[in-house]
C-alpha atoms as an extended CHARMM CRD file, in Angstrom:
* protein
*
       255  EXT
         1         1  UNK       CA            -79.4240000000      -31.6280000000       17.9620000000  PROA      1               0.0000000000
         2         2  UNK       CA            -78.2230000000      -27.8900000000       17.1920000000  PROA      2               0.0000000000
         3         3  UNK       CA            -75.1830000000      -28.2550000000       19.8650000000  PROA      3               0.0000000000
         4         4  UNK       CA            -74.7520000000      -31.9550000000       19.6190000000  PROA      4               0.0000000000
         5         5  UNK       CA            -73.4340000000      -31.4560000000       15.6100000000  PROA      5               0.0000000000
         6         6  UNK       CA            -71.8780000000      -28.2310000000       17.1410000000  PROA      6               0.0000000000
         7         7  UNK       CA            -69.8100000000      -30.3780000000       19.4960000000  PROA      7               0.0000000000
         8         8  UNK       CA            -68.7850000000      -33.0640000000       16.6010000000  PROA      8               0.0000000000
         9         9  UNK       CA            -67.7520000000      -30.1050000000       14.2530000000  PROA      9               0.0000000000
        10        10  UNK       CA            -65.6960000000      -28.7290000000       17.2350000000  PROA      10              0.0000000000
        11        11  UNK       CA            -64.2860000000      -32.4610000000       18.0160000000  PROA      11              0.0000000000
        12        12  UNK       CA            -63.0350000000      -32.2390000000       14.7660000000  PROA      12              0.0000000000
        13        13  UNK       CA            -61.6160000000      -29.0610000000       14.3430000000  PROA      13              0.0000000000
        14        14  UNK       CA            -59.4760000000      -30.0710000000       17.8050000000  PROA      14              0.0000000000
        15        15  UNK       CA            -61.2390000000      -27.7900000000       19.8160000000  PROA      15              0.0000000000
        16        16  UNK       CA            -61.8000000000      -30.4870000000       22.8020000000  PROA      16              0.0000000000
        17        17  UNK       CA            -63.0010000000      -27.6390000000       25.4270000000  PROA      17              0.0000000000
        18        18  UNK       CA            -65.6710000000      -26.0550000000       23.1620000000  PROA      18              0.0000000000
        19        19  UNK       CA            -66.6740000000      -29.3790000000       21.8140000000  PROA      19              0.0000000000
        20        20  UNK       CA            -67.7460000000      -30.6080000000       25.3860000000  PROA      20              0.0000000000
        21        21  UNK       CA            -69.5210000000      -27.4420000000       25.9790000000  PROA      21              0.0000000000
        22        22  UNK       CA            -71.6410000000      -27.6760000000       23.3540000000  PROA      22              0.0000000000
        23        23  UNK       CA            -72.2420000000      -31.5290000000       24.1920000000  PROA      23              0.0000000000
        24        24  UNK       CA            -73.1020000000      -30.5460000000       27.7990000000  PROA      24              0.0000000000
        25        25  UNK       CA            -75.6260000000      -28.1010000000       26.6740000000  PROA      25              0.0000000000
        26        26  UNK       CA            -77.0600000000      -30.7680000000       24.0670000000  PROA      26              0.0000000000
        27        27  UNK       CA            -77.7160000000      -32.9990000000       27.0680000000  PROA      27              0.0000000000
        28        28  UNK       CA            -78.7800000000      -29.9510000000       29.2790000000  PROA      28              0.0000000000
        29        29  UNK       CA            -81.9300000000      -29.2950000000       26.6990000000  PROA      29              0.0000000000
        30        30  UNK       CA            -82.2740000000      -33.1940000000       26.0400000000  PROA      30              0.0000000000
        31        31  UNK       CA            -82.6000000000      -33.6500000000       29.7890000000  PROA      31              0.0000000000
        32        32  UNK       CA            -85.1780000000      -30.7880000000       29.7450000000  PROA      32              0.0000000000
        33        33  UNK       CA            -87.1460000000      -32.1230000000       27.0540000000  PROA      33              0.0000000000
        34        34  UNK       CA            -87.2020000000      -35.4640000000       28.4140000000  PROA      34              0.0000000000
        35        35  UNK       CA            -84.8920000000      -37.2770000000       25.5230000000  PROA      35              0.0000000000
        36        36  UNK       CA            -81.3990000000      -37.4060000000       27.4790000000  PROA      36              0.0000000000
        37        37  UNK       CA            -81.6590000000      -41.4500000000       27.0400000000  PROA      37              0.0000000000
        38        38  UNK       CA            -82.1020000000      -41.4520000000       23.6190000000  PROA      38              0.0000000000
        39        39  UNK       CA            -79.6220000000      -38.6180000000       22.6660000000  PROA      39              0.0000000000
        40        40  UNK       CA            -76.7480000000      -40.7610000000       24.7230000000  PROA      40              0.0000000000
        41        41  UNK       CA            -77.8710000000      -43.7240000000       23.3660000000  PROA      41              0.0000000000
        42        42  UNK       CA            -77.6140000000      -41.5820000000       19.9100000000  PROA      42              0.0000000000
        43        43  UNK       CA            -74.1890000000      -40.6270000000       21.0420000000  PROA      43              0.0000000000
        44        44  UNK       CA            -72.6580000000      -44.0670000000       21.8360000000  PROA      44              0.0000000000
        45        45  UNK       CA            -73.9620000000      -45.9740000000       18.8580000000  PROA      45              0.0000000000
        46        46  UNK       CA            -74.0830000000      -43.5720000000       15.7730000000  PROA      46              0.0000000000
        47        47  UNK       CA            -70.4930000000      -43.6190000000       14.4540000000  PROA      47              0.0000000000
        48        48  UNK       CA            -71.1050000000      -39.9120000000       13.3400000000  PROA      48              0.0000000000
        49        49  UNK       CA            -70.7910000000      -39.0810000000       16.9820000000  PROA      49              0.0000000000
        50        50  UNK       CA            -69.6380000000      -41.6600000000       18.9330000000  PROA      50              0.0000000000
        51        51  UNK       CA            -65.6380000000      -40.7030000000       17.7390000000  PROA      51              0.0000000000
        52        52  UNK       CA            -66.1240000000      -38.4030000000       20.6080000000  PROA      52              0.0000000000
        53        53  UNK       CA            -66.0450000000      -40.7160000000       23.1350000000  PROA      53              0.0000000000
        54        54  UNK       CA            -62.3660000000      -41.4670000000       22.6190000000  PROA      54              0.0000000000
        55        55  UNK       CA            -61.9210000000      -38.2110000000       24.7600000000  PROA      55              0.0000000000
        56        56  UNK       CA            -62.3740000000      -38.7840000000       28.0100000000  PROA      56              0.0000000000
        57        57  UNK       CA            -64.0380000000      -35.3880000000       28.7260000000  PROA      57              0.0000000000
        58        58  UNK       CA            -66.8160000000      -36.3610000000       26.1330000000  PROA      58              0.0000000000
        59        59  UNK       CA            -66.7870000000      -39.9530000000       27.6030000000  PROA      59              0.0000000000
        60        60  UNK       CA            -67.5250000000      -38.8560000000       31.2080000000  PROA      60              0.0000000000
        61        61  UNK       CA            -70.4940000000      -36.4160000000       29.8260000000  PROA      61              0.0000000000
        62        62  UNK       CA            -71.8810000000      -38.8910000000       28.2060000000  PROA      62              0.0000000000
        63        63  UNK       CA            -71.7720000000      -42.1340000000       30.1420000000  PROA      63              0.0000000000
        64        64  UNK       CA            -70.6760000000      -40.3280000000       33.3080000000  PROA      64              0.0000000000
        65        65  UNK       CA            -72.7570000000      -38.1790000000       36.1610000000  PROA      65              0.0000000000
        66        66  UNK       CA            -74.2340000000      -35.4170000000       33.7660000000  PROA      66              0.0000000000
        67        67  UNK       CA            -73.3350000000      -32.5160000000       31.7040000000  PROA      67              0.0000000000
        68        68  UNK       CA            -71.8000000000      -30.3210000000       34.1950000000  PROA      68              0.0000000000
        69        69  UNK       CA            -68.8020000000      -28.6780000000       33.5180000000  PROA      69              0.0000000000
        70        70  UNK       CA            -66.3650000000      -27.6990000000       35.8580000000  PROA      70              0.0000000000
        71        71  UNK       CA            -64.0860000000      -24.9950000000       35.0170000000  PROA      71              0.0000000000
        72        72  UNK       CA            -60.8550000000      -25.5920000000       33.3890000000  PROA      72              0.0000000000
        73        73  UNK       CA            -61.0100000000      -29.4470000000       34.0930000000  PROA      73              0.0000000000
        74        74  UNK       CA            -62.1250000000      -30.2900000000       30.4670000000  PROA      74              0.0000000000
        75        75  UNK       CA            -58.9580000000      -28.4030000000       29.1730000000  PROA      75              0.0000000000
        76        76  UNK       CA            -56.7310000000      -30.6380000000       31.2850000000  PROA      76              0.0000000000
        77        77  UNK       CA            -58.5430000000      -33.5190000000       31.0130000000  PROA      77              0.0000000000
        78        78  UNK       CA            -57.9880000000      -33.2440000000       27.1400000000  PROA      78              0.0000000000
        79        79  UNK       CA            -54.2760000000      -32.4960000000       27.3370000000  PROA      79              0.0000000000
        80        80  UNK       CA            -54.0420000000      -35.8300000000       28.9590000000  PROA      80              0.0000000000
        81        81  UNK       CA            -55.5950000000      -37.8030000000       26.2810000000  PROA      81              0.0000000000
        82        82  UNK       CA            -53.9800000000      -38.3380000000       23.6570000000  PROA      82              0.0000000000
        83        83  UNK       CA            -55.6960000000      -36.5820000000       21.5590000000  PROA      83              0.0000000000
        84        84  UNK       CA            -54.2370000000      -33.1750000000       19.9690000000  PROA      84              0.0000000000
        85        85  UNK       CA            -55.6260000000      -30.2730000000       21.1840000000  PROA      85              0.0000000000
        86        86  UNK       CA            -55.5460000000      -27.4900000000       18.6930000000  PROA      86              0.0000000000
        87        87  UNK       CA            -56.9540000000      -23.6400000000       18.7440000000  PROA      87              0.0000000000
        88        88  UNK       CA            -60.2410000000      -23.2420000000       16.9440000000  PROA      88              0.0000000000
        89        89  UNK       CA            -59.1990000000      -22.3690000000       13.5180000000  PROA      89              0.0000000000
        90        90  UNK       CA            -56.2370000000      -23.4170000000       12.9100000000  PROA      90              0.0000000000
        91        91  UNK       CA            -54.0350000000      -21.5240000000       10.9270000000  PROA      91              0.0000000000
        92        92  UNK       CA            -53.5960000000      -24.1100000000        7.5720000000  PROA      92              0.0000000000
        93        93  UNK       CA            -49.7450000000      -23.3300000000        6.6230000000  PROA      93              0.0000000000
        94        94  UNK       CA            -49.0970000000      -21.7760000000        3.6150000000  PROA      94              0.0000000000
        95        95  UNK       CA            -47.6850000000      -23.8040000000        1.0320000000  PROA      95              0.0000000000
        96        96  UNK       CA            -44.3140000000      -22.0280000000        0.6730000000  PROA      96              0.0000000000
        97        97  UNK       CA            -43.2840000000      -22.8640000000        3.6210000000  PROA      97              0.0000000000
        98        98  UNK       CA            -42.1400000000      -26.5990000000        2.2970000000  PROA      98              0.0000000000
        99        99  UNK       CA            -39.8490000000      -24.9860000000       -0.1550000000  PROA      99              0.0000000000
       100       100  UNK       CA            -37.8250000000      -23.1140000000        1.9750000000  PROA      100             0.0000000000
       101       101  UNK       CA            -34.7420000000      -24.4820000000        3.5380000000  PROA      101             0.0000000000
       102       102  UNK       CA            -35.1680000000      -26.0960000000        6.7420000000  PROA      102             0.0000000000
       103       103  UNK       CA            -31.9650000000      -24.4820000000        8.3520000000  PROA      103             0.0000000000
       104       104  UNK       CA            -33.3050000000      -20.7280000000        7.7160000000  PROA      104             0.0000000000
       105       105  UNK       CA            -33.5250000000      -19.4200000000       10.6970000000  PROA      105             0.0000000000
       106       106  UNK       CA            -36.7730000000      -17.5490000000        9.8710000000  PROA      106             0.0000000000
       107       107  UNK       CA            -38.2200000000      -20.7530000000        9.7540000000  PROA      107             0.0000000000
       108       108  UNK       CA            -36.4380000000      -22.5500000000       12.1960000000  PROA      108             0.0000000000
       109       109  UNK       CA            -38.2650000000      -19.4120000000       14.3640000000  PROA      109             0.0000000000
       110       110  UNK       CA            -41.4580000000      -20.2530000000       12.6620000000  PROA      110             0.0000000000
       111       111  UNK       CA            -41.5910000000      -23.9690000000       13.8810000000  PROA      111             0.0000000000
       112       112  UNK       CA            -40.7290000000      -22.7700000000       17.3110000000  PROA      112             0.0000000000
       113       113  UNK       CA            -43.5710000000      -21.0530000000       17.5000000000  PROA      113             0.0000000000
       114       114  UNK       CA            -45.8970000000      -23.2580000000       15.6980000000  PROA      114             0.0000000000
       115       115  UNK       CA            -44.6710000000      -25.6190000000       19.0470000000  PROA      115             0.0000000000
       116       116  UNK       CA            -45.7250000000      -22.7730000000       21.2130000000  PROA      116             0.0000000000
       117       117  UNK       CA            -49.2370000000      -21.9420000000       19.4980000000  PROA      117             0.0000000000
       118       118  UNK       CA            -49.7640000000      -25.9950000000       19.7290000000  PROA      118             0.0000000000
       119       119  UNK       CA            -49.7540000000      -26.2980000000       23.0850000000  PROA      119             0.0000000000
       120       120  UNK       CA            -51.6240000000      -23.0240000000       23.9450000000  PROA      120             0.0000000000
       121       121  UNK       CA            -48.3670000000      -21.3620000000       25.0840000000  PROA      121             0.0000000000
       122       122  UNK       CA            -49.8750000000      -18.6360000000       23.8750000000  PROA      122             0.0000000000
       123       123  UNK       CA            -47.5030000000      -15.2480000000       25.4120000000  PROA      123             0.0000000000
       124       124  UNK       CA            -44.5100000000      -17.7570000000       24.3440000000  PROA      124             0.0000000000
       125       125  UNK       CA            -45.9470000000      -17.7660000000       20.7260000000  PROA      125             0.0000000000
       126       126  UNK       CA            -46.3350000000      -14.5570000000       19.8280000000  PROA      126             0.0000000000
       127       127  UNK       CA            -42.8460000000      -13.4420000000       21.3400000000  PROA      127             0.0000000000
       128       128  UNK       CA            -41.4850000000      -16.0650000000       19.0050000000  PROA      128             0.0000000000
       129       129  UNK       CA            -43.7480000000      -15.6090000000       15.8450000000  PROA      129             0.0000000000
       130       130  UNK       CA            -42.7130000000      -11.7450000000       16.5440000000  PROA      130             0.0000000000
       131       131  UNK       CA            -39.0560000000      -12.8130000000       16.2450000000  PROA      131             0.0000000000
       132       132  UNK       CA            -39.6910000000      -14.5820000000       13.1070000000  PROA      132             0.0000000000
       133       133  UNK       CA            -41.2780000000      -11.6560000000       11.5810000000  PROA      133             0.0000000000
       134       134  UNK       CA            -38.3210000000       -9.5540000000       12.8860000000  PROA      134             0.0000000000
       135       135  UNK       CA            -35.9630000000      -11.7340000000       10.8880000000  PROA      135             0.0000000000
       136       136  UNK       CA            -37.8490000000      -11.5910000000        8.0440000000  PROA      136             0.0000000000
       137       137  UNK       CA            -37.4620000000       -7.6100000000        7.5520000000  PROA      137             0.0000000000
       138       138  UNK       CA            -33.8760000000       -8.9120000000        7.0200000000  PROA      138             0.0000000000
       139       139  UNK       CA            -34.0170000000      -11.6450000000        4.8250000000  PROA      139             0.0000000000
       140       140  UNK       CA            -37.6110000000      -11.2180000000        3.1410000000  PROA      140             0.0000000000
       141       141  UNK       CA            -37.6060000000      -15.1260000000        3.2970000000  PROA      141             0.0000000000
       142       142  UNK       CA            -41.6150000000      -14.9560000000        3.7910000000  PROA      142             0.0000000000
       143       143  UNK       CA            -44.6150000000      -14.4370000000        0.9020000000  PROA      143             0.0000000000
       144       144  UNK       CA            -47.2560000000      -12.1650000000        2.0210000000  PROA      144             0.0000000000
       145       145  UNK       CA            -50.0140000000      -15.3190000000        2.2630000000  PROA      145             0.0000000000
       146       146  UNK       CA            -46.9980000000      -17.0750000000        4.9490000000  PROA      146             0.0000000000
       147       147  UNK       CA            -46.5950000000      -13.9820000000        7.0810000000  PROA      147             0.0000000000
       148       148  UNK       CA            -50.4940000000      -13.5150000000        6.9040000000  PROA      148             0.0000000000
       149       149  UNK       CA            -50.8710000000      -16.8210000000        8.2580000000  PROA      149             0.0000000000
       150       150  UNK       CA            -48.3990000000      -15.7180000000       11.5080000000  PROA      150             0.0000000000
       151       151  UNK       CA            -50.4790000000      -12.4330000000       11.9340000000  PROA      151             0.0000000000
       152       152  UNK       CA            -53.6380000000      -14.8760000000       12.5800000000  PROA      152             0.0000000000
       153       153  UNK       CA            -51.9300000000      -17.2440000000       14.8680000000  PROA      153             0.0000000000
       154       154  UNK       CA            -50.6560000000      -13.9190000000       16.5610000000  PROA      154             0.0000000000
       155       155  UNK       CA            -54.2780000000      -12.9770000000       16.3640000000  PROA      155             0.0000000000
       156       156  UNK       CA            -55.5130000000      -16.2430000000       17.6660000000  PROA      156             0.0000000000
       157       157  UNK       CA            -53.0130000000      -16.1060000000       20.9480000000  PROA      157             0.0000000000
       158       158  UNK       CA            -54.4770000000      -12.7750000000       21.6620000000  PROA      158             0.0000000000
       159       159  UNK       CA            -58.1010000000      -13.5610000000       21.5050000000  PROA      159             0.0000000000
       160       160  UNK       CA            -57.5380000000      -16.5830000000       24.0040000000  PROA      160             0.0000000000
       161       161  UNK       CA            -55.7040000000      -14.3040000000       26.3720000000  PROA      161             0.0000000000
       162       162  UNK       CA            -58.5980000000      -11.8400000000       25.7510000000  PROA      162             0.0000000000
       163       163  UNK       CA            -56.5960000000       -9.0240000000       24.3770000000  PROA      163             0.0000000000
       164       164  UNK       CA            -59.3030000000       -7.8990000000       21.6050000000  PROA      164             0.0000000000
       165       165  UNK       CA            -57.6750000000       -5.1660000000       20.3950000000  PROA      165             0.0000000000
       166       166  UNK       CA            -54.4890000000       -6.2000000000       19.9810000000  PROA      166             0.0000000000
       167       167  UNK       CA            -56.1690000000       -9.4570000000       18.4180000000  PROA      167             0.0000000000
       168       168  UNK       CA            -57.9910000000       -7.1480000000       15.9610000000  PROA      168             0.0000000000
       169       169  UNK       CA            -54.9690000000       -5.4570000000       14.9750000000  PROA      169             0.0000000000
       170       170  UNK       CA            -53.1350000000       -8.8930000000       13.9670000000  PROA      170             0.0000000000
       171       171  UNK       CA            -56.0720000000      -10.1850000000       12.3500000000  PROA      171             0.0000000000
       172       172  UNK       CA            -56.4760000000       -7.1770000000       10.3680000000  PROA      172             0.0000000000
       173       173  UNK       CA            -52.8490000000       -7.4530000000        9.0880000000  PROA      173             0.0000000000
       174       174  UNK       CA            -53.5280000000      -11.0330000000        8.2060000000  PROA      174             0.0000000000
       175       175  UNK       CA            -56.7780000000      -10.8120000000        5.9400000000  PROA      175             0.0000000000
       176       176  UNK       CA            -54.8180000000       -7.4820000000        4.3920000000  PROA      176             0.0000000000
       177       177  UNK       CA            -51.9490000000      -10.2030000000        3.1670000000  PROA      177             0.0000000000
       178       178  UNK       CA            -54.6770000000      -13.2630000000        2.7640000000  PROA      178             0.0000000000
       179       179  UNK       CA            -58.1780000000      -11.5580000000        1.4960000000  PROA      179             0.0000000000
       180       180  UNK       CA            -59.4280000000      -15.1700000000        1.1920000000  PROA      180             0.0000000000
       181       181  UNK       CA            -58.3390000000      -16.6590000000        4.5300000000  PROA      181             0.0000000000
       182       182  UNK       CA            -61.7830000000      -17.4060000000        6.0780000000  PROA      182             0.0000000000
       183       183  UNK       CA            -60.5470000000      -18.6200000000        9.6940000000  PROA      183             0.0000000000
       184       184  UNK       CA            -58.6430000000      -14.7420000000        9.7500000000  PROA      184             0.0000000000
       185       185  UNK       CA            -62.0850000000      -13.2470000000        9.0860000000  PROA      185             0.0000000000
       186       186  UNK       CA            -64.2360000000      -15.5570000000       11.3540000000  PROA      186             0.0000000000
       187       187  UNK       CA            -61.4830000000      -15.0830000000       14.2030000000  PROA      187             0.0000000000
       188       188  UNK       CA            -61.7190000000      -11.2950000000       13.4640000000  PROA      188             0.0000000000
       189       189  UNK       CA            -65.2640000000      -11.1870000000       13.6890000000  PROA      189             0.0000000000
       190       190  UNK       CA            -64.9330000000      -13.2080000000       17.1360000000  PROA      190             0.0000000000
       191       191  UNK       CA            -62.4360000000      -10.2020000000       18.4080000000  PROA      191             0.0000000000
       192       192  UNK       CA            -65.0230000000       -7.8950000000       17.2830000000  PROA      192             0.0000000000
       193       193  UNK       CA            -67.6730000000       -9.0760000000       19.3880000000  PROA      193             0.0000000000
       194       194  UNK       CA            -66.1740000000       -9.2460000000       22.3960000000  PROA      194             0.0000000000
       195       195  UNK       CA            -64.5680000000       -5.4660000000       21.7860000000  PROA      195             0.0000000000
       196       196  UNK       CA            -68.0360000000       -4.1320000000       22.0350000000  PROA      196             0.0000000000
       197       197  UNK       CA            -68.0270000000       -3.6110000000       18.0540000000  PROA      197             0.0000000000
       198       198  UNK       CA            -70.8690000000       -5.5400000000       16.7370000000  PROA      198             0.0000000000
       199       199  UNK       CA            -71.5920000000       -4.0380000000       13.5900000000  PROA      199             0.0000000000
       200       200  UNK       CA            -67.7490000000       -4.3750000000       12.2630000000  PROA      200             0.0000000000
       201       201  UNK       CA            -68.7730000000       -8.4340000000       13.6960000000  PROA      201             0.0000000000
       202       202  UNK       CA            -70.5190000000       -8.4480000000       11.8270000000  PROA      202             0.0000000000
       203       203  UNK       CA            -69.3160000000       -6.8630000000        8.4360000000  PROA      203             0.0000000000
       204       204  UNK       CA            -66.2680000000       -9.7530000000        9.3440000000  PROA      204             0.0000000000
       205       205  UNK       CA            -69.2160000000      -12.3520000000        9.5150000000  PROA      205             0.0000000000
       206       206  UNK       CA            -69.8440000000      -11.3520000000        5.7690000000  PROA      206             0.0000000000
       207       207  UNK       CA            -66.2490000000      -11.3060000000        4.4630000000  PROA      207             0.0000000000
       208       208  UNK       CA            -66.0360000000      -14.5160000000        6.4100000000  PROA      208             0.0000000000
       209       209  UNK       CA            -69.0410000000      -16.5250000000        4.5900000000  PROA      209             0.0000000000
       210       210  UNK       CA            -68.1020000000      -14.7630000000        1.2830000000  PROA      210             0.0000000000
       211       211  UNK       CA            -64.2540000000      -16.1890000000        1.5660000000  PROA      211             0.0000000000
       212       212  UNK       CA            -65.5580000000      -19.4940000000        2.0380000000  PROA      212             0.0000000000
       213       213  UNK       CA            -63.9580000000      -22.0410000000       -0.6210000000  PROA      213             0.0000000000
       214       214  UNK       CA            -66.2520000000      -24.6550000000       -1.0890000000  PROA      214             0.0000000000
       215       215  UNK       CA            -69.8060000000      -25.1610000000        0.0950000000  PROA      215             0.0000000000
       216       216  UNK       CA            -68.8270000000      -27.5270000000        3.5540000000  PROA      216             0.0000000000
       217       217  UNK       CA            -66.6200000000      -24.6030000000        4.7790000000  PROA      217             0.0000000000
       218       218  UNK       CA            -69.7140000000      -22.2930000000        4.4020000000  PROA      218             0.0000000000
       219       219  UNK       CA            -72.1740000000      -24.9760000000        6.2460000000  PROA      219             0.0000000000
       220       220  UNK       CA            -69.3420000000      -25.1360000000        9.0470000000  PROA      220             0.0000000000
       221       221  UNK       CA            -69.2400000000      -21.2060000000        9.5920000000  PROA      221             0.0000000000
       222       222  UNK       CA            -72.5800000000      -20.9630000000        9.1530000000  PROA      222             0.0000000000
       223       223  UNK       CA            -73.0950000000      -23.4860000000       11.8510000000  PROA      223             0.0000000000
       224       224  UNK       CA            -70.2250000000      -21.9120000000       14.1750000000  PROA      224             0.0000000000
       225       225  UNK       CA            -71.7810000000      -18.2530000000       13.7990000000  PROA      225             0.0000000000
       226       226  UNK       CA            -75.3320000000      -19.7370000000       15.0870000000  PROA      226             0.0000000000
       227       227  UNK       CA            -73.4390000000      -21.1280000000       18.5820000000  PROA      227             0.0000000000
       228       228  UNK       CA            -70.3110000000      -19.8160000000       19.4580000000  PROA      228             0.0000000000
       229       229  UNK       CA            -70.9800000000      -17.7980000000       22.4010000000  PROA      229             0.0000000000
       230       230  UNK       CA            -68.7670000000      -14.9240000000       21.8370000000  PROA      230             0.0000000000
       231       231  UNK       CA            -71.3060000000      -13.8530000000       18.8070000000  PROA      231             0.0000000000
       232       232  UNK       CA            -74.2510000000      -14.0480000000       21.1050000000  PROA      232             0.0000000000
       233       233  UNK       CA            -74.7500000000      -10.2880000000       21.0210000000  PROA      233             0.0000000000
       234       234  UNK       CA            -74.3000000000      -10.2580000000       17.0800000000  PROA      234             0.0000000000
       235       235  UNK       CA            -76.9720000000      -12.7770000000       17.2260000000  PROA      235             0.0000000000
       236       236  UNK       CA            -79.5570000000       -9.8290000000       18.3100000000  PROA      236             0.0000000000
       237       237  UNK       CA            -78.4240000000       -7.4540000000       15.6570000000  PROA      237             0.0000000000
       238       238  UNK       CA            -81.6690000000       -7.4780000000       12.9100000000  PROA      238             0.0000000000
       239       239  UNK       CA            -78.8180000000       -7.8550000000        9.9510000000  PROA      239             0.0000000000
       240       240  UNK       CA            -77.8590000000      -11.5130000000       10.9200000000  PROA      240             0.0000000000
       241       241  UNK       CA            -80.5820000000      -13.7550000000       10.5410000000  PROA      241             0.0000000000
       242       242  UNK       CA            -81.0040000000      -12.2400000000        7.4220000000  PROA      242             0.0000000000
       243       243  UNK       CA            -77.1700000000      -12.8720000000        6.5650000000  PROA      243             0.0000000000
       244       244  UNK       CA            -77.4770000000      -16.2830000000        6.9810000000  PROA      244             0.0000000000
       245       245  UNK       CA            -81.0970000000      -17.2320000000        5.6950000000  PROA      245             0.0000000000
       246       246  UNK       CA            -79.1410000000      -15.6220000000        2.2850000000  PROA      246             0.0000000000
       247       247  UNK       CA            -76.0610000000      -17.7040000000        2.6650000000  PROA      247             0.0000000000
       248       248  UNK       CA            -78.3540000000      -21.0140000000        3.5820000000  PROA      248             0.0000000000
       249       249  UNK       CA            -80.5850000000      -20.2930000000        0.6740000000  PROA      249             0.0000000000
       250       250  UNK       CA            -77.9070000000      -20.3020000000       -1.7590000000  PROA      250             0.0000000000
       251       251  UNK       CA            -76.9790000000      -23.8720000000        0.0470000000  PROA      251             0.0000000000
       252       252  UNK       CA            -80.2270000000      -25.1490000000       -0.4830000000  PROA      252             0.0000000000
       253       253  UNK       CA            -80.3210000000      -23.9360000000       -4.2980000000  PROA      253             0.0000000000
       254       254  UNK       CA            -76.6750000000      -25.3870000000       -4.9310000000  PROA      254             0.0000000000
       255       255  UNK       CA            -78.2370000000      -28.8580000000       -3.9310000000  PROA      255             0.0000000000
């Protein structure tokens, strides 16, 4: 059941390619323990999960031959859909943004590249988020928390291209302008992990469940740091369960 709510909070979040990983893999260990029937059977008639099904990735895993994967075909099997596909952790736009004039050309810049980051362009969205932040030096028309939430993105495009470290260095401009942007400090901790540097993982893991603004964002992390793949090795460091049997205590005593 672990992956299958994975896969539903991914579905959500517009990840399409991680949320039918993490549905294979439910199926995978369903098949194993002899329950596939009754987790698809779960799937297509519980309303909580059966949403999914209006991808047809998710459909063909579930009423389909199996949960096999094959590579890339889920990510263009999505784009087809219909349905938006969005990078995990989407950047939430700062709410300045709406007050600034829709012909300044650091925004114009800004929605070019918000087109870009959309549709996983991701080399074309940094050059043009870079050109925004060029133009800004000029006309300053950016708060810090709006240009922190371009060094994520920035950071986000270079941990899908697997650049860590020049992912690291974004993110670590954007949670110096946004100390409370959660998504920057999960994504950082991400980049971390797959640099090699575990402990700084998972220091970000910390910052990450102590930015989080209400108690459904930290159940969400909480859930995402116990399956995304990229943390595996974090997982093994004696610090982390203990991190989040603290962090699901204090969910428990909020209750």
């Amino acid at each position: 059941m672990l992956p299958l709510y994975a896969a539903r909070l991914r579905y959500q979040m517009g990840e399409i390619q991680k949320s039918a990983a993490n549905l294979a893999l439910s199926l995978k260990l369903a098949r194993a323990a002899g329950r596939e029937a009754a987790i698809r059977k779960l799937i297509e008639k519980n309303p909580f999960f059966s949403a999914m099904l209006r991808s047809p990735a998710h459909q063909e895993l579930v009423t389909g031959a199996g949960a096999s994967i094959p590579e890339g075909g889920i990510l263009a099997q999505a784009r087809g859909s219909g349905d938006v596909y969005e990078l995990r952790d989407s950047v939430r736009e700062a709410p300045e943004s709406r007050s600034l004039s829709r012909h300044d050309p650091v925004l114009e810049q800004a929605a070019t590249a918000d087109q870009e980051f959309k549709f996983l362009r991701c080399r074309e969205a940094i050059d043009a988020y870079r050109q925004a932040l060029t133009l800004n030096q000029e006309s300053g028309a950016l708060s810090p928390s709006q240009t922190g939430a371009i060094h994520e993105k920035i950071g986000t495009c270079y941990h899908r291209l697997g650049l860590s470290s020049e992912a690291i260095r974004s993110l670590q401009r954007s949670v110096r302008d946004l100390p409370a942007n959660v998504s920057a400090h999960y994504r950082l901790a991400l980049a971390y992990s797959l640099s090699g540097q575990y402990a700084e993982s998972l220091r970000a893991l910390g910052e990450t469940f102590r930015s989080a603004p209400s108690q459904g964002e930290l159940r969400k992390y909480l859930l995402l740091a116990k399956t995304d793949a990229e943390l595996e090795p974090v997982r093994d460091l004696p610090g982390f369960a203990r991190m989040l049997g603290d962090y699901q205590e204090r969910l428990q005593a909020r209750r």
